[in-house]
C-alpha positions in Angstrom: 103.0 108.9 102.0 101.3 105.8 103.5 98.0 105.9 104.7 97.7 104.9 108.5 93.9 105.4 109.1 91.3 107.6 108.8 89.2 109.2 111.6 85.5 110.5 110.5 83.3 111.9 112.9 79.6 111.7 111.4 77.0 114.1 113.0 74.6 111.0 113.8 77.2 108.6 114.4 80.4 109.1 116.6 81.6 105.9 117.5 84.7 104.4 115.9 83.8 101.7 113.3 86.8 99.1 112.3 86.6 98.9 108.3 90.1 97.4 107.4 93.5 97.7 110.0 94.3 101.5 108.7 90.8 102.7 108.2 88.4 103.8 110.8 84.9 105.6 110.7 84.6 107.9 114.2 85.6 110.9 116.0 89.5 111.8 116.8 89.1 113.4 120.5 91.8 116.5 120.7 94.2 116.1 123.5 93.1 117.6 126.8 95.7 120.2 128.3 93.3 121.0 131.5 91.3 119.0 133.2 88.3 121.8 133.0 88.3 121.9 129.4 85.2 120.5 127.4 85.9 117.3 125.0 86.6 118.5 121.4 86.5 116.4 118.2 87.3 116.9 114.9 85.2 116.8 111.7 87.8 114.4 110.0 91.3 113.0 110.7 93.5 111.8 108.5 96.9 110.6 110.0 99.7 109.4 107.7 103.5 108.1 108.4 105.8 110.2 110.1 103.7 111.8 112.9 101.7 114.0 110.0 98.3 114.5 110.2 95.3 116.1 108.3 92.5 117.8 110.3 89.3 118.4 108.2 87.1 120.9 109.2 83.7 121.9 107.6 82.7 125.8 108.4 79.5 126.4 107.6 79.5 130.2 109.1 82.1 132.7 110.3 82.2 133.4 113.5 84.8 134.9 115.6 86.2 131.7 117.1 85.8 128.9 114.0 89.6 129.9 112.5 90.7 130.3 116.3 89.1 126.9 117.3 90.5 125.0 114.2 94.2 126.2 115.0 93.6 125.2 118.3 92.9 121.7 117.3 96.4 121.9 114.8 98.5 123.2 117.6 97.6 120.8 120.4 98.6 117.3 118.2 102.2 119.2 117.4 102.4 119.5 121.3 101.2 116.1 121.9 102.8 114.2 119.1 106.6 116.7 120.1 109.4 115.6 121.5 112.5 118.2 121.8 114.8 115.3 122.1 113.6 114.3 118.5 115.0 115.5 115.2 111.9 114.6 113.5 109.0 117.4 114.2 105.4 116.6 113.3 103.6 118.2 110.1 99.9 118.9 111.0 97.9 120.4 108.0 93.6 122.1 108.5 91.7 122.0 105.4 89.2 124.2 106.0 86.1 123.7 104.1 84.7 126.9 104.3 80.7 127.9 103.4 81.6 131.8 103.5 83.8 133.6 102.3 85.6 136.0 104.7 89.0 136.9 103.1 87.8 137.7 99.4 90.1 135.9 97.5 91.2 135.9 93.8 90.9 132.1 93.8 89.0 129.1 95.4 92.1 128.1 97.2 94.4 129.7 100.2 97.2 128.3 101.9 98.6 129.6 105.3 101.8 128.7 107.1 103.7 130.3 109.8 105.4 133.0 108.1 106.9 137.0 108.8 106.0 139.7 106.7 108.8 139.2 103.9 107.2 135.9 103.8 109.8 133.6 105.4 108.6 130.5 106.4 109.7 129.6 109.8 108.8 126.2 110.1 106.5 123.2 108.1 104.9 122.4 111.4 101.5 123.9 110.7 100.0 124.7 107.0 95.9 125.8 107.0 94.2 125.6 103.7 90.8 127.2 102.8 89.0 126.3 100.6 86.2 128.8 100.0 82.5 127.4 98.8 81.0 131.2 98.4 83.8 132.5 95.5 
């Protein structure tokens, strides 16, 4: 995979910085689908060849809406980045840098995709990976 750039939004600092042509220090705004909703960033954005992308999120507590929120944020670049006339889908992945640990897990590490309960996998749009600081 070739790296494109790399979008960091820094709590003190969120304006875009210019470091080399593929490499950027700022925030990645998440594509607005109404008019009334608020602006939404993410913590870090990577985006590589091929319409994929990696959203890095930092969780420092659960709440009901952090896993909710950070899906959001996956889904709405696969709509925005989707064409049906294309072949080629995008690949959006969330690491989730969780400070909590909500699912009590056997390891530090858990991946989620879009899957029914005999565990096929109906598509490699969307993958969320946590990985949990409280084991």
């Amino acid at each position: 995979m070739k790296l494109f750039f790399l979008s960091v939004t820094m709590p003190t600092e969120r304006k875009k910085r210019n470091i080399k042509e593929w490499f950027f220090i700022g925030g990645e705004e998440i594509p607005k689908r109404r008019i009334f909703t608020k602006k939404q960033m993410t913590d870090f954005t990577v985006n590589i060849e091929n319409k994929q992308k990696i959203i890095i999120e930092m969780n420092q507590s659960k709440d009901e809406s952090v896993f909710n929120k950070n899906g959001l944020y996956a889904f709405s670049v696969i709509v925005e980045l989707s064409h049906t006339s294309r072949k080629q889908y995008p690949k959006v992945i969330v690491i989730n840098i969780d400070n909590f640990n909500c699912f009590q897990p056997d390891k530090p590490i858990l991946r989620f995709k879009i899957r029914d309960e005999e565990g096929h996998i109906e598509n490699e749009m969307y993958e969320s990976i946590h990985l949990v600081g409280e084991f």
